[in-house]
N, C-alpha and C positions, 0 to 999 in steps of 0.2 A: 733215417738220416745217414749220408754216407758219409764216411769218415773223412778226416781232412787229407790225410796217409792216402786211402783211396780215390779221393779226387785228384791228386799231385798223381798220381799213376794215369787216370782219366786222362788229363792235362796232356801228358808227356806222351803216349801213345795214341792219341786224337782217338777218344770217346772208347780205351778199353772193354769199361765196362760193360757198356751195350753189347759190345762184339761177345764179352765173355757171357752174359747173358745169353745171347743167340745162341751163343754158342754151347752153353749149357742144357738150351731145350731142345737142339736138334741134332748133339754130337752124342755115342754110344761108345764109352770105350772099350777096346778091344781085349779082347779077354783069352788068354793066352791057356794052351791046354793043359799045362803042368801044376798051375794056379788054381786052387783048390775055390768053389763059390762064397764058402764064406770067409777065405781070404781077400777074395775078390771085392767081399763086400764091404770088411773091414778097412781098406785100402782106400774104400771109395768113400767111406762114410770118415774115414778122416782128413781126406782130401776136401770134402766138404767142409767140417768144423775148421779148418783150415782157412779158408775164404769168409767164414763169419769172424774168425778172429782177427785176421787179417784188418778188419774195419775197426777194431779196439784201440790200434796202436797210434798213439797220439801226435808220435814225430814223426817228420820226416824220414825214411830212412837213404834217401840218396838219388839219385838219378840211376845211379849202376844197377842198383838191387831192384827198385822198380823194371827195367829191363830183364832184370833174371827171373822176376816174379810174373810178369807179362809172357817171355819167352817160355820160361814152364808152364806154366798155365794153357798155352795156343799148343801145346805139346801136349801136353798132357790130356787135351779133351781134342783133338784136332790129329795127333800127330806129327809127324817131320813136316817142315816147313815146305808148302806146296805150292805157296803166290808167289806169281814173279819178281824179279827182284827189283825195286824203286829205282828212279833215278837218281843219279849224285849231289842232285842240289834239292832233292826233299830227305834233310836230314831228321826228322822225324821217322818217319817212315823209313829212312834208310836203316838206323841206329835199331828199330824193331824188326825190320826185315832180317838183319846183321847176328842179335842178341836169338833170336828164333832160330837161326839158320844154321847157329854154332850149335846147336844141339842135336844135329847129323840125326843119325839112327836112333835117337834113346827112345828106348819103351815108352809108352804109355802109363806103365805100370809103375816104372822108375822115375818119371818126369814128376805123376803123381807124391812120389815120395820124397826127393828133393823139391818137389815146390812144400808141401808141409813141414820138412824139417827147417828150410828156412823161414816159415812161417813163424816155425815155434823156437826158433831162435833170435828172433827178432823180437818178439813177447818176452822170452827171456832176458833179454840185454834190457830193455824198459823198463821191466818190471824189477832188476837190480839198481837199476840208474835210482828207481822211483822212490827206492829202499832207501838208498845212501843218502837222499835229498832229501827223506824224510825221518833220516837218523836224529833224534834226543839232542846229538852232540854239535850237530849241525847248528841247532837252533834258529830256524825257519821260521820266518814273521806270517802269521795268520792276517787278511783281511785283503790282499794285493789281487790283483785279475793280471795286470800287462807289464809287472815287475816281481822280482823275488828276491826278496829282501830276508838274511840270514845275517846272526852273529855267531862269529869263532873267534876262539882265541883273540880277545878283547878287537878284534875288528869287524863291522856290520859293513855288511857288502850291500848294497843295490844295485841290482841289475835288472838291464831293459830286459823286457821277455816277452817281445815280438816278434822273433824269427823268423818268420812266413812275410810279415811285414818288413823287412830288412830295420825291424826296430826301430819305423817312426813313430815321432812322438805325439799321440791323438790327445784329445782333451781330456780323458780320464787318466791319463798316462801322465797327463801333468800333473793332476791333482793329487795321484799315486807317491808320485819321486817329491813333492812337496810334502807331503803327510810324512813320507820316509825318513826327510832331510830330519823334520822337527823332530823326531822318536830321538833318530840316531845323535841329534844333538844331547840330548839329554838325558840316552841311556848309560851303563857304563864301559861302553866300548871306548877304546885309546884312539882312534882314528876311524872315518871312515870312507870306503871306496865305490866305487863309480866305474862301472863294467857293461858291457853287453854279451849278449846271448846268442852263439853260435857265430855266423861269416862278417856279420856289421857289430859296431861300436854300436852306431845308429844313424839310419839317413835322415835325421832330421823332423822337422815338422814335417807332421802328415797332410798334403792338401785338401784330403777329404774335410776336415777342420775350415777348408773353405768352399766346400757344397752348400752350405746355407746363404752366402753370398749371390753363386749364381742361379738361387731358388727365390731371389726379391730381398731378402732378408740383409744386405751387406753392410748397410748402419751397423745394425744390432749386432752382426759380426764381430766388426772392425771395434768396435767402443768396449764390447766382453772380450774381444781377444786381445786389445789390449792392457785389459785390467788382468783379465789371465797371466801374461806375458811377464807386466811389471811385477804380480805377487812371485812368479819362479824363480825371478833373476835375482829377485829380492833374497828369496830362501839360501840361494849360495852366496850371496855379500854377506850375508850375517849368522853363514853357518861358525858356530864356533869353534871344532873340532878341527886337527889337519884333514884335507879333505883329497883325496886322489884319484886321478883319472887315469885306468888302468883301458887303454886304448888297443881294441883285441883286434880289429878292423877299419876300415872304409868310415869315416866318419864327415856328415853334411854337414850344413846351414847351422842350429842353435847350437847343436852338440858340440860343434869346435869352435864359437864363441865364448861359451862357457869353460872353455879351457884355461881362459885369462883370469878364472877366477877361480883355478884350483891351485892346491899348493904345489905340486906334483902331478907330471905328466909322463907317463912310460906307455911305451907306443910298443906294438910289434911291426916286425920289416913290411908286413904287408899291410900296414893302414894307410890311406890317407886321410888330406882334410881339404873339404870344399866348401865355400860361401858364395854359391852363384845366385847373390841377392839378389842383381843387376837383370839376372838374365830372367828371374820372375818380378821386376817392377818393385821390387821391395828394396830396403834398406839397411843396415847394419844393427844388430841387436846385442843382447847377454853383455853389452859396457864395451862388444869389442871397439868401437870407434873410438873409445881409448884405452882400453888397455891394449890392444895392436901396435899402433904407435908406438906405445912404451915397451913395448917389450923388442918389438922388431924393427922400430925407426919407422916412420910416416913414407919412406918411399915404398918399402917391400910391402908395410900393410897396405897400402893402396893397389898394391898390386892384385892382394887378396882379397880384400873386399869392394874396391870397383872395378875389377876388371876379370874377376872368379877364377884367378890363378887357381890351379889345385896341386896342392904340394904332397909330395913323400914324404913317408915317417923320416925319412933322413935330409929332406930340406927344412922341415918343422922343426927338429933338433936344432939343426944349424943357425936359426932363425928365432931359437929360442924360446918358439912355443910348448915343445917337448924336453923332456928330461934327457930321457933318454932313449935309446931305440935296442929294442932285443930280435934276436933271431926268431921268424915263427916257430918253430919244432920246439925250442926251449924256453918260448917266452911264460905262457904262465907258471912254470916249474921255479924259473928265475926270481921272477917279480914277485909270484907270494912267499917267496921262502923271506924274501927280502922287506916286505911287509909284514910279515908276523914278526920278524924284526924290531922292527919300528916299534908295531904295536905292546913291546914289551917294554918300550921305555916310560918313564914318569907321566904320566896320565894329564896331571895339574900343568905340571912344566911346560908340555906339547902346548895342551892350550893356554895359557897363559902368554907365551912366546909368540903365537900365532895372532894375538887378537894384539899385541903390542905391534908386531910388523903390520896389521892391517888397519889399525884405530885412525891414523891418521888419511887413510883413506876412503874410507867411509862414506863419509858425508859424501865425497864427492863422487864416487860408485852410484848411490841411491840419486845424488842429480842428473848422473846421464844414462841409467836406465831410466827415467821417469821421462828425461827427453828422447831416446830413443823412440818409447813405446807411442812417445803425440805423433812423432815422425812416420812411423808405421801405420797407426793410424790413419794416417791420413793416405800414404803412400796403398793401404787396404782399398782404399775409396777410391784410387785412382783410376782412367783411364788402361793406361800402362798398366799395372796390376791385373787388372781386368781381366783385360787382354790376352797376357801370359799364361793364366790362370786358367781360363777358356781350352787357350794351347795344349796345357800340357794333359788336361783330360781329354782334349781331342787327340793326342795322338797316342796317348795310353788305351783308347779306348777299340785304336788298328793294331795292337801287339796281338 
């Protein structure tokens, strides 16, 4: 099974692998006369274990490092860069031709060794990260696949933990951040937050959640996905805790309706928020058809929810969706100093306080998600819907 690390490499160099494969059964590196054989051998055989570890590493490590991992590699078993150079508008191939080609004269021998020390630096840094994340103190919820959910210092964090997915939200991922809501309500943390994992907050529902539609099944869909929908929305009307949404990115469709129903919204400079309901056949969700209104006035939410304005962390502030907006570089350094904060005030107080500001609206919360979700429903079974939906796997399926 290849890694997911080494297929984002596959990906980005159009079919690596293969090449390095080839390239491993018909290239001989060259072996220099000063170089003793069983150094030679040593060099080679951990240049090896190198390439198996390589497939261990769970994340990401970048687009750059992929190219230096690539570019050593066609060096190290191949030599200085000998294929001519790409054209300007196959940025693929140009970016490899580029990354290979900066590495001029280097040995053979030296290529082999910076590609394994970066190998095993890169195991290294994961295997630290892996540490800290699985520290006592941390206090990391067991039982989660597509969220990682920890309490510190009287605050339980949830966070999306689809990164490759830009953190949409699939059907297990619902049921996840539901199960999480109910714990967090009633364990004894003071508050608790709402985060994502790595460049996205989260883009929203996952469409694949509507593959079963264009496989016959769209009833059955639309009728579970609406009973799915109303139990999520539900889970945040009646969380009892202050609830905050710590917005680290790029945030779609449910995830920035849902905003209307947290207590607290801190944004960094680089998120936005989009609800291009319209432009997939669907309709307004998570209560925003009214709480938008109320919070931004019926002209501007209309702007955003019919017609898929998509605003900056700093028009959402203005607009009153967000708290408040912090610089990338400093924002998480900021917001959780400022949040454990919080988290050290009166536990009782908090909530007590929160469920008086919210009592009176309640009831009426729980009647326009329950109309929402008929609305959606039906809007699931539409034509339009269909339509869209069809679209956007068709044209995700030319990238």
């Amino acid at each position: 099974m290849v890694s997911p690390t080494l297929t984002a490499v596959q990906r980005l160099c159009r079919r690596p692998l293969c090449e390095i494969r080839r390239a491993q059964a018909v290239c001989i590196p060259a072996i220099h006369l000063h170089v003793t054989a069983a150094t030679m051998q040593a060099s080679q055989e951990d240049f090896e274990k190198a390439q198996e570890k390589l497939k261990l590493l769970k994340n990401d490590p970048g687009n750059e490092t992929k190219l230096k991992l690539y570019a050593l590699f066609k060096q190290a078993t191949e030599g200085p860069c000998n294929s001519p150079k790409p054209s300007m508008l196959d940025f693929v191939k140009k970016a490899k031709w580029d990354a290979w080609n900066s590495l001029g004269d280097l040995s053979q021998d030296n290529a082999r060794q910076k590609y394994t020390e970066l190998v095993s630096s890169l195991i290294s840094a994961e295997s630290a990260d892996q540490k800290k994340d699985d520290s006592p103190d941390e206090g990391r919820h067991d039982g989660y696949e597509t969220i990682l959910v920890t309490t510190k210092n009287n605050i339980t964090k949830i966070m999306f933990n689809r990164p490759d997915k830009k953190n949409a939200i699939n059907r297990k991922m619902y049921g996840e951040i539901m199960k999480a809501l109910e714990e967090a309500g009633k364990d004894d943390s003071t508050i608790a937050v709402i985060t994502g994992n790595g460049d996205y907050y989260s883009s929203g529902n996952d469409l694949n959640n509507f593959a079963s539609a264009l496989a016959g099944e769209a009833e059955k869909m639309a009728k579970d996905g609406a009973i799915l929908l109303k139990d999520f929305v539900d889970h945040f009307i009646d969380f009892p805790k202050p609830l905050i949404a710590v917005v680290n990115g790029p945030a779609v469709g449910i995830s920035v309706t849902l905003l209307g129903l947290c207590d607290v919204v801190y944004a960094s400079d680089s998120a936005t928020f989009h609800t291009p309901f319209s432009q997939l056949g669907q309709s307004a969700e998570g209560c925003s058809s009214y709480t938008f209104p109320k919070i931004m006035g019926l002209a501007k939410a209309s702007e955003i929810l019919l017609f898929n304005k998509k605003l900056t962390a700093a028009e959402a502030c203005a607009k009153g969706l967000v708290t408040e907006v912090f610089p990338q570089r400093t924002f998480q350094k900021e917001v959780w100093k400022r949040l454990e904060a919080y988290a050290s005030l009166p536990k009782n107080s908090l909530a007590v306080t929160k469920q008086l500001m919210r009592s009176m609206e309640k009831e009426k919360l729980h009647a326009v998600n329950s109309k929402e979700c008929e609305v959606l429903q039906g809007r699931w079974l539409s034509e339009e819907c269909v339509n869209a939906v069809v679209s956007f796997f068709s044209q995700r399926s030319k990238l």
